[in-house]
VOGU-3710 file (C-alpha; in Angstrom, 3 decimals, decimal comma):
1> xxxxxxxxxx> 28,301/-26,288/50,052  32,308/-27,104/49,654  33,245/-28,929/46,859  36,298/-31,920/47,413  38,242/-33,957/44,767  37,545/-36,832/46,549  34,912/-36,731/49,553  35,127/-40,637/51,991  32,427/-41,859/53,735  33,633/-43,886/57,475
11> xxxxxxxxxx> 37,278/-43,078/59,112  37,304/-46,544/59,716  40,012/-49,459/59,511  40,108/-48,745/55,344  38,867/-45,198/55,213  41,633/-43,899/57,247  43,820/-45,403/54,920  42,802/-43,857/51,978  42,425/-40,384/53,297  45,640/-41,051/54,595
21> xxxxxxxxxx> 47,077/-41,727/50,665  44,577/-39,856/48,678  46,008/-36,710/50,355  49,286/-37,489/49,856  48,697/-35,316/46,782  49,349/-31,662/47,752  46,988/-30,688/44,414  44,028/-32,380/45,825  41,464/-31,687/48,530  40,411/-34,843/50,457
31> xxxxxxxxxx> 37,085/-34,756/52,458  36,629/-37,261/55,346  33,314/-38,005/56,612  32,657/-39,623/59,898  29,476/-40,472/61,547  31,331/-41,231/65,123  33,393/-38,671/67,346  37,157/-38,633/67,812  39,032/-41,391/69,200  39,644/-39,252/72,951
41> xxxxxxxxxx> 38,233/-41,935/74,947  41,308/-43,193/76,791  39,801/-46,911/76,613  40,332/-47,099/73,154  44,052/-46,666/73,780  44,467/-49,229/76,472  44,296/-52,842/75,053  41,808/-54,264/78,046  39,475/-51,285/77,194  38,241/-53,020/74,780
51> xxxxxxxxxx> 36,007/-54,174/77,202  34,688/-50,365/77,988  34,358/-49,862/74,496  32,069/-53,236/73,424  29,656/-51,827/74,883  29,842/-48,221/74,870  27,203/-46,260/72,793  29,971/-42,860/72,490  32,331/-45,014/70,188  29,725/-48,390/69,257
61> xxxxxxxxxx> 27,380/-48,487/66,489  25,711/-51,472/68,987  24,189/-52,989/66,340  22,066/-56,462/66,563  21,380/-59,469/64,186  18,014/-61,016/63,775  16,781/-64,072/65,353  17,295/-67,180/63,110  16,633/-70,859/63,539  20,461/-71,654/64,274
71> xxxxxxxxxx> 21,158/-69,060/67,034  17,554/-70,328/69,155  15,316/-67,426/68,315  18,386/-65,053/69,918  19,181/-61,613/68,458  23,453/-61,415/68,072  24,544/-58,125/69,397  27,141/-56,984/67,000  30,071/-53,841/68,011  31,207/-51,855/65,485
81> xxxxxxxxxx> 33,865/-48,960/65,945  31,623/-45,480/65,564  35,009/-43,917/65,935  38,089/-42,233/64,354  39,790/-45,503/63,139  36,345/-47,633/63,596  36,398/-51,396/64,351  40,656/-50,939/64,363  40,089/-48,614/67,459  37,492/-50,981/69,560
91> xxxxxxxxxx> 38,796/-54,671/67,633  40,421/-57,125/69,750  43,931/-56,139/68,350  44,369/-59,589/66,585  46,433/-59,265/63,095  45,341/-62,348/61,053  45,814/-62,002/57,069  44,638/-65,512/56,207  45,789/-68,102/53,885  47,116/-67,312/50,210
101> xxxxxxxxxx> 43,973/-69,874/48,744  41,705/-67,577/50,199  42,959/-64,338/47,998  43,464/-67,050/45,160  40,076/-67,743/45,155  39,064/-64,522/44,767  40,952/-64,088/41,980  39,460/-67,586/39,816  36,110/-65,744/40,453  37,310/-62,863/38,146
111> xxxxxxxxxx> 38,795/-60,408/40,423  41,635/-59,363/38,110  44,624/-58,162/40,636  43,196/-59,881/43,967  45,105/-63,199/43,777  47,871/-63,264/46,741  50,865/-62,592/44,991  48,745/-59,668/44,138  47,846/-58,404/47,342  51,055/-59,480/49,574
121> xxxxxxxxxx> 52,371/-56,322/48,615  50,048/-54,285/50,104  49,788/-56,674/53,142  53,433/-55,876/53,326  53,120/-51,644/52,759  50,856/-51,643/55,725  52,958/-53,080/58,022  55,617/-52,521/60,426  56,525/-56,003/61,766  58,522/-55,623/65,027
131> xxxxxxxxxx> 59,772/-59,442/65,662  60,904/-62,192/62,978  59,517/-62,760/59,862  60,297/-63,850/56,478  61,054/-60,599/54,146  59,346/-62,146/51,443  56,192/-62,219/53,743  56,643/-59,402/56,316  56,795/-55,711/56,151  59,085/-53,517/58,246
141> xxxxxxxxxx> 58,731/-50,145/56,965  54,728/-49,540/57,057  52,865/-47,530/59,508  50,818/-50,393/61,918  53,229/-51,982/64,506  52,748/-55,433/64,385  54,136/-57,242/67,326  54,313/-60,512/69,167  52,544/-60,733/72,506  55,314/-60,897/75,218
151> xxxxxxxxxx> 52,812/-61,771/78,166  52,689/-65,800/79,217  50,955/-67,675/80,998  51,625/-71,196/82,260  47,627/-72,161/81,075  49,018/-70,772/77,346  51,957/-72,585/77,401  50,095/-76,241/78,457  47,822/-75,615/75,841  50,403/-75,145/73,280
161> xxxxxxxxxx> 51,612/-78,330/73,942  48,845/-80,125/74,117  48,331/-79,270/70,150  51,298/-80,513/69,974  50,903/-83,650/71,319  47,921/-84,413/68,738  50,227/-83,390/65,881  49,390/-79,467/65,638  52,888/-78,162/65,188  54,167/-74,889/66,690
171> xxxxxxxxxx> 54,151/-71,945/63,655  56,362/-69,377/64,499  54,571/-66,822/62,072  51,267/-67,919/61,213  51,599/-64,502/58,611  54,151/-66,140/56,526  54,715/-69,054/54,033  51,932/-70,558/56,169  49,028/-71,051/58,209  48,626/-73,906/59,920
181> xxxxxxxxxx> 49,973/-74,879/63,360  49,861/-73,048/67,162  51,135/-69,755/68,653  50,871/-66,893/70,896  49,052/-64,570/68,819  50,255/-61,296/66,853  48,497/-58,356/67,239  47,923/-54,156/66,417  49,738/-52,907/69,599  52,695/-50,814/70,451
191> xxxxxxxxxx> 54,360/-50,129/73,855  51,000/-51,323/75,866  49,067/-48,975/73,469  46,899/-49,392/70,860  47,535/-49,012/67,233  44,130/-48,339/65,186  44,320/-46,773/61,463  43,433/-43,547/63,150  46,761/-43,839/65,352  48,831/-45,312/62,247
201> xxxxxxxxxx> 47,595/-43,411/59,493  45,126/-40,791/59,870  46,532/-38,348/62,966  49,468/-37,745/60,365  47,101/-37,046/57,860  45,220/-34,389/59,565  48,145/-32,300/59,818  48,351/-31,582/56,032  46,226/-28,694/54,670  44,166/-30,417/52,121
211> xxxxxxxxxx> 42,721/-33,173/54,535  40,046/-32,299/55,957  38,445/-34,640/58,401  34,478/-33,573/59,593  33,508/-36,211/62,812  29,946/-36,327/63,769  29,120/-36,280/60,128  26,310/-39,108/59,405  26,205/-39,588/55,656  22,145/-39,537/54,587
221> xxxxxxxxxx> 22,587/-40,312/50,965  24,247/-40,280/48,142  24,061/-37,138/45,645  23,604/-38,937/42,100  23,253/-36,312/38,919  22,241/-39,434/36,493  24,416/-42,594/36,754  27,086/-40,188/38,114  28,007/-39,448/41,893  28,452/-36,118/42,747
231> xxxxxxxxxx> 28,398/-35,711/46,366  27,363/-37,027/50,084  24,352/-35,374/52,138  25,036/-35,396/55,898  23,883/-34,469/58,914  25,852/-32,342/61,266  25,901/-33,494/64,873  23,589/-36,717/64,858  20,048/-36,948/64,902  19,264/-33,845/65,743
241> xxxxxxxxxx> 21,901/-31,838/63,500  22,071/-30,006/60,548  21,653/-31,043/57,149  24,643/-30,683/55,144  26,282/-31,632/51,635  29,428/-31,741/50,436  30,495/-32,284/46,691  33,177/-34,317/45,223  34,763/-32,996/41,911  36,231/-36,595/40,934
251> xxxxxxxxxx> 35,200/-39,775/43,446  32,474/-40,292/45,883  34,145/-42,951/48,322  32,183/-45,320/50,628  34,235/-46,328/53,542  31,653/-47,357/56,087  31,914/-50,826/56,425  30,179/-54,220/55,875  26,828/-52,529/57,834  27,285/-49,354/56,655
261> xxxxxxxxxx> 27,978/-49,189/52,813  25,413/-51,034/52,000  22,976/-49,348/53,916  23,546/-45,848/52,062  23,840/-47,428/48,935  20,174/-48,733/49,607  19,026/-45,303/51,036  20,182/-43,440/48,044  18,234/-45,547/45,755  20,743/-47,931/44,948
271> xxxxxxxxxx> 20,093/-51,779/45,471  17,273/-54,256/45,307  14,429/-52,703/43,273  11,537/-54,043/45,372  13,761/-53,507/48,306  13,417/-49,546/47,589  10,276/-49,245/46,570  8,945/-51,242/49,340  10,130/-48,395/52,022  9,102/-45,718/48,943
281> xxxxxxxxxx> 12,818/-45,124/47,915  12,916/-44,177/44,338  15,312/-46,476/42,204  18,052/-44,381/40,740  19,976/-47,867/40,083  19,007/-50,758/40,167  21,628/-53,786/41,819  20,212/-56,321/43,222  23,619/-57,497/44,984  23,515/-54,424/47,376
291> xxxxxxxxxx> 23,267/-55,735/50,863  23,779/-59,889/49,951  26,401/-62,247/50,311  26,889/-61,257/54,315  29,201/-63,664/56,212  30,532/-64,333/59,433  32,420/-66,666/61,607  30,196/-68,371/64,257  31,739/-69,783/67,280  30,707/-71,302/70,560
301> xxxxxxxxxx> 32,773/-70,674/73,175  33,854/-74,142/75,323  34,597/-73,121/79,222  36,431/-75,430/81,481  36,902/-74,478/85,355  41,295/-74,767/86,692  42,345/-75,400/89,846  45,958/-75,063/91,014  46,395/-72,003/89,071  45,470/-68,545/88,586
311> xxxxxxxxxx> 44,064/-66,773/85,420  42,938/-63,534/84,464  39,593/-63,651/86,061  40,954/-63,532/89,448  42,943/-60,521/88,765  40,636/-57,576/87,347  39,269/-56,823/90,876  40,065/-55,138/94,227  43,570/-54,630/94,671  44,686/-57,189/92,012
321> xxxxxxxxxx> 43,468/-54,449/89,912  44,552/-51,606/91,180  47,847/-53,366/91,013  47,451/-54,198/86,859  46,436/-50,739/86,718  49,667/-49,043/88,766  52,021/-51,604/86,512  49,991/-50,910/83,136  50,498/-46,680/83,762  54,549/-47,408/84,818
331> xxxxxxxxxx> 55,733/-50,236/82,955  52,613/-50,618/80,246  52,572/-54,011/80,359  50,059/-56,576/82,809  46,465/-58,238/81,990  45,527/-54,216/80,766  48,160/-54,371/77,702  46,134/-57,679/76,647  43,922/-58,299/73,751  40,794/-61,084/74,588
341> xxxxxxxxxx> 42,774/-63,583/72,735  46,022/-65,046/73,530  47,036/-68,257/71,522  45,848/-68,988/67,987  45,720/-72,252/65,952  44,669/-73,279/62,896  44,051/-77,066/61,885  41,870/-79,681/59,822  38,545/-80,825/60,265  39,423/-84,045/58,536
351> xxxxxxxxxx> 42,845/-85,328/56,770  40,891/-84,673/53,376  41,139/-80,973/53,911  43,459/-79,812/51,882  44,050/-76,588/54,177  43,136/-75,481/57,199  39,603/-75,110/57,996  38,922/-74,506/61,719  40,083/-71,204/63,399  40,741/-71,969/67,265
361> xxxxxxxxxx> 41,137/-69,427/69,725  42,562/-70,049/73,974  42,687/-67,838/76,710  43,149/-68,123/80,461  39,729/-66,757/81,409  35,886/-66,802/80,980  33,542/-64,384/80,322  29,844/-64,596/81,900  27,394/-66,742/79,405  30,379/-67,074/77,022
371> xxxxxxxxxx> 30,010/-63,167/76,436  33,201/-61,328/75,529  33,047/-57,780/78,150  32,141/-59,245/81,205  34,841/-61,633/83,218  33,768/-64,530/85,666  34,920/-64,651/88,768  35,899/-68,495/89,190  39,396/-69,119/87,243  38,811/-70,756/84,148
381> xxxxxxxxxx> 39,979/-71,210/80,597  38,041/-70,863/77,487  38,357/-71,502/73,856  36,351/-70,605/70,626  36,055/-72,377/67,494  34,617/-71,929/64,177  34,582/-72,853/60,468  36,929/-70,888/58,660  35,367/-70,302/54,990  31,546/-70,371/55,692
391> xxxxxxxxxx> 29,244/-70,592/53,039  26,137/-69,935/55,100  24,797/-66,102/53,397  23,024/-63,604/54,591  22,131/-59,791/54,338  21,654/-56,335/55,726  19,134/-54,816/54,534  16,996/-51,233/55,361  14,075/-51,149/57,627  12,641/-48,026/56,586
401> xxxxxxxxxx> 13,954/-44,905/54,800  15,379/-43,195/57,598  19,117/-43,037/57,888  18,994/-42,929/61,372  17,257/-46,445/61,697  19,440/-49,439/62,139  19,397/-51,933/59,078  18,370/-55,674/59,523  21,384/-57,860/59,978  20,881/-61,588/59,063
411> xxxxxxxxxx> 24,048/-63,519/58,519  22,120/-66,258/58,461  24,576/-68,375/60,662  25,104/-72,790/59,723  22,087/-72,623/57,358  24,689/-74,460/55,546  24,864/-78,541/56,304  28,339/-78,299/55,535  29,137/-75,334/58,062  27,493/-77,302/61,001
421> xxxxxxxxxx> 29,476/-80,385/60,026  32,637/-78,551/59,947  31,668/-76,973/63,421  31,009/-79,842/64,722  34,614/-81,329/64,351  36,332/-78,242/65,389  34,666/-78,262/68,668  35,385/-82,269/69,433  38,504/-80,979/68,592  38,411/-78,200/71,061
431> xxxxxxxxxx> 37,185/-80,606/73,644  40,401/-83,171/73,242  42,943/-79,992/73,633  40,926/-78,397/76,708  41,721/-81,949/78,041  45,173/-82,905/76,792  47,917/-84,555/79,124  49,740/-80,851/79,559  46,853/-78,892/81,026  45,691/-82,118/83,421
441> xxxxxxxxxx> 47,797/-80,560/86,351  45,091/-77,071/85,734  41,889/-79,025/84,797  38,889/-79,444/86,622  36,344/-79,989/84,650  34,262/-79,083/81,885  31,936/-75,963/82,523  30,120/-75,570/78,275  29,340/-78,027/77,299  29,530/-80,015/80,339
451> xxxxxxxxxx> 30,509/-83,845/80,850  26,293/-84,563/79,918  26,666/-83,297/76,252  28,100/-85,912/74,037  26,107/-86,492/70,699  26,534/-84,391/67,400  22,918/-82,992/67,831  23,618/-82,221/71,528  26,632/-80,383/70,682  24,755/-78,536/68,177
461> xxxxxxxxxx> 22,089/-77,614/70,410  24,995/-75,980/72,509  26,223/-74,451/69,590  22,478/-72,926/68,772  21,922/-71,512/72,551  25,820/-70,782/73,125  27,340/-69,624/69,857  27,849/-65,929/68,986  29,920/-63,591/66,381  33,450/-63,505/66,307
471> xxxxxxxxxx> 33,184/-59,994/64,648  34,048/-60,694/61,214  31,134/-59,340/58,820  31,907/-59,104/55,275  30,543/-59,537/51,771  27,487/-57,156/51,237  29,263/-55,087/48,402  30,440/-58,018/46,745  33,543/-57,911/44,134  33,124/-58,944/40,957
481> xxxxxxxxxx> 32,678/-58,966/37,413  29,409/-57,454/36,446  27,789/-60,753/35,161  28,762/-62,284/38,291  26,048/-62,954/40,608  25,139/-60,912/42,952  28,092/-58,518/42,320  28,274/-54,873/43,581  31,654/-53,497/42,448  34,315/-54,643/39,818
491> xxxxxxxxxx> 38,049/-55,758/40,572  38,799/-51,756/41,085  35,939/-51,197/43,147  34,108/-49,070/41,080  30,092/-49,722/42,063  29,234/-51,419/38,659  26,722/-48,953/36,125  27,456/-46,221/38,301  30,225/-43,381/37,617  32,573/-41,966/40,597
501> xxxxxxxxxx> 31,216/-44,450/43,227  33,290/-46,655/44,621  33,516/-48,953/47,693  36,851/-49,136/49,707  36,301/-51,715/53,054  35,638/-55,077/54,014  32,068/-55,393/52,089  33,830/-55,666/48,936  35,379/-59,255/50,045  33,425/-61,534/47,769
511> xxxxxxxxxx> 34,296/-64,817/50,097  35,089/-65,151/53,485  38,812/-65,041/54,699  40,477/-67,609/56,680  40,989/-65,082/59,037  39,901/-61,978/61,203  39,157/-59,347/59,310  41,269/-56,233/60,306  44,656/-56,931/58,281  42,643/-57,800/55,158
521> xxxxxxxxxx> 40,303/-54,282/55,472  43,848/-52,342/55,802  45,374/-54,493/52,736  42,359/-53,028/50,780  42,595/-49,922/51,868  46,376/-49,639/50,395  45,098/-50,934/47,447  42,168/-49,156/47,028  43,651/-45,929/47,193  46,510/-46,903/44,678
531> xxxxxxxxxx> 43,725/-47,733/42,311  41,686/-44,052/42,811  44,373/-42,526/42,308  45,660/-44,820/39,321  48,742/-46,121/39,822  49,841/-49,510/38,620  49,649/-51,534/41,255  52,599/-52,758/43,472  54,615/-55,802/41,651  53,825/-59,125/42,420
541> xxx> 55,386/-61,235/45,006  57,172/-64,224/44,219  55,997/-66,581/46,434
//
């Protein structure tokens, strides 16, 4: 048995991060625990792979929701990264922060330190913003290349216009002072490459002596000595391994995400009482907060067939292919340096909203069923949409007391009135855009929904049978103060009754972002490791 100063569960999109600053000390030894292999697999590195990788068992956790009443009785599959660098190194690339009410908001709950002049900073230290951007907003000396996507297409540019036309305006950086508005999107890639937290921060990590990173590692509970955590019991090698511990002389870390944290805080006794002793878990702690509060943006996925045009579908077989490929390996640039989305816009569900609260995504291309992974062959153009803040709630939740067992995922999608209202306005407004004046010249006609659907509940039913995750699960270690409800860790993310725990990834967000994910989990990762290691925290921005 080794003993660590600090020993992190998941090399993920935060715990990457924080092995990456924890063991920036020289005097301490940093242990880094990871359940998945190393990121090898050359489709992690190429932007398109991400279609290899969605979904490929070697580097996926392929997990799946349950059936509820909004999603027609279907089971949601849901990737996760199973990976050095996790979600970051199978994600769709997109770099999204949000809006500063969102970080506000989590700071009038009584997250001390969370509101956004609080956590620009660290939005900032994370990144390396190659392209313009406000100073007071943007980073240029951090270690993730942020960069503008330099590929168009004349589908992209129609579109953009046609927001405009219905009083969208352009937004040259939807990171900045604001959200709202229309662009080509940003994204985590360099050079035609990839840039996961395993790229930015951990392969630089791994070269100092007092990291060290074990993959293949998957964490089977907690070691508690009281209220106190003391170490992590793995098993070597999967399934089949060897049972292993390692101890942790000051923190026990859980990095494993909004799926994962929860689930070996449940395993090791700590959660819902009759939650535990219903699979015959003994209760060292009792929170009933462990494994709630699970969100996620839900989005159908409106298809209309072009004509007069090309679009990606047409050009990711036979020679067309062989041609990206030959231009992707020589130039790195083509349909294989793409992420799945290329234009981004953010807008109102009704001129009450005082922000933005519909997310809208465009691409020139379709995916079979509305499935991302799997291109149509017709040319076609497709857009998602979805309610920004949901307040629909789920859970994950353990099945049995096996480690090895996926948990039960129930996010529980627009069990909320007001989430299926909101819904319903951002995909009328989808519809207009598909069919604005600039993309007439390129439009055919309407694939999903089709020209038939045109009442609220007939949308809806197309939103039951057609919507699916946009990949943004958060929530199920929920921040807050202890006499909050429902909450799992405090504002420095310390689990709450327990000593030497804490949580460090996106299952600490105690309301949904305006946003994907990905920027936020590496903001909390900077933050988190400043507060382990107990620094004052970064000055405030003036903004």
């Amino acid at each position: 048995m080794e003993t660590f100063d600090y020993v992190i569960v998941g090399a993920g999109s935060a715990g990457s991060i924080v092995a990456n600053r924890l063991s920036e000390d020289a005097n301490v030894k940093v242990c880094l625990l990871e359940a998945g292999g190393s990121d090898w697999n050359p489709f992690i590195h190429i932007p398109a792979g991400f279609m290899k990788t969605f979904y490929d068992a070697s580097v996926n956790w392929k997990y799946e929701m349950e059936e509820s009443a909004w999603t027609g009785g279907r089971r949601i599959y849901a990737p996760r990264g199973k990976t050095l660098g996790g979600s970051s190194s199978i994600n769709g690339h997109v770099y999204n922060r949000g809006q500063s009410l969102d970080f506000d908001t989590w700071a009038q709950f009584g997250n001390r330190g969370w509101g956004y002049a609080d956590v620009l900073p660290y939005f900032r230290r994370t990144e390396q913003r190659i392209g313009p951007g406000d100073a007071t907003y943007r980073g240029r000396e951090g270690l993730v290349r942020i960069t503008d996507l330099g590929w168009r297409h004349p589908l992209c540019d129609a579109f953009i216009e046609g927001c405009v036309q219905h009083g969208i305006p352009r937004n040259p950086d939807y990171n900045g002072a604001k959200q709202e508005g229309v662009s080509y999107v940003q994204r985590t890639t360099y050079n035609g490459r990839r840039v996961s937290t395993a790229v930015a921060y951990l392969r630089p990590a791994m070269k100092r002596p007092n990291l060290r990173v074990i993959t293949r590692a998957h964490a089977t509970g907690i070691i508690l000595e009281g209220k106190t955590a003391v170490g992590i019991r793995y098993r070597h090698g999967g399934r089949n391994g060897v049972d292993t511990e390692v101890r942790a002389a000051r923190e026990v870390i859980l990095s494993g995400g909004t799926f994962n944290s929860p689930q070996l805080l449940q395993l090791s006794g700590i959660g819902p009482a009759d939650l535990l002793q219903a699979h015959g878990i003994e209760v060292r702690h009792a929170l009933p907060g462990v494994g709630e509060n699970l969100r996620d943006h839900y989005a159908p996925r409106l298809v209309a067939r072009v004509k007069n045009i090309s679009t990606i579908n047409e050009k990711v077989r036979g020679l067309s292919l062989a041609w990206e490929v030959l231009k992707w390996l020589t130039t790195r640039k083509g349909i294989l340096s793409l992420n799945p989305t290329l234009v981004y816009c953010f807008w109102h569900s009704n001129e009450a909203a005082m922000s933005s609260d519909i997310q809208m995504t465009f691409t020139p291309a379709s995916y079979a069923e509305g499935v991302q992974g799997q291109l149509e062959r017709e040319p076609a153009m497709t857009m998602a949409a979805w309610q920004q803040r949901p307040d629909s709630k789920g859970y994950v939740r353990i099945r049995s007391s096996s480690p090895f067992e996926q948990p039960a995922i129930q996010p529980n999608y627009l069990a909320e009135e007001g989430d299926r209202r909101v819904l319903l306005a951002a995909m009328k407004l989808a519809r207009r855009l598909l069919a604005s004046d600039p993309l007439k010249p390129y439009y055919e006609r309407e694939d999903v929904p089709g020209p038939q659907v045109q009442t609220d509940d007939e949308l809806l039913a197309v939103a039951k049978q057609r919507g699916t995750t946009t990949f943004h699960p958060m929530g199920t270690c929920k921040m807050g103060p202890v006499s909050g409800p429902l909450a799992v860790v405090d504002d420095a993310l310390r689990v709450h009754g327990l000593d030497r725990l804490r949580v460090i990834d996106a299952s600490i967000m105690p309301t949904m972002l305006s946003a994907n994910l990905n920027a936020a989990t590496m903001m909390i990762g900077e933050k988190g490791a400043d507060l382990v290691r107990g620094r004052g925290p970064l000055p405030s921005a003036e903004v």
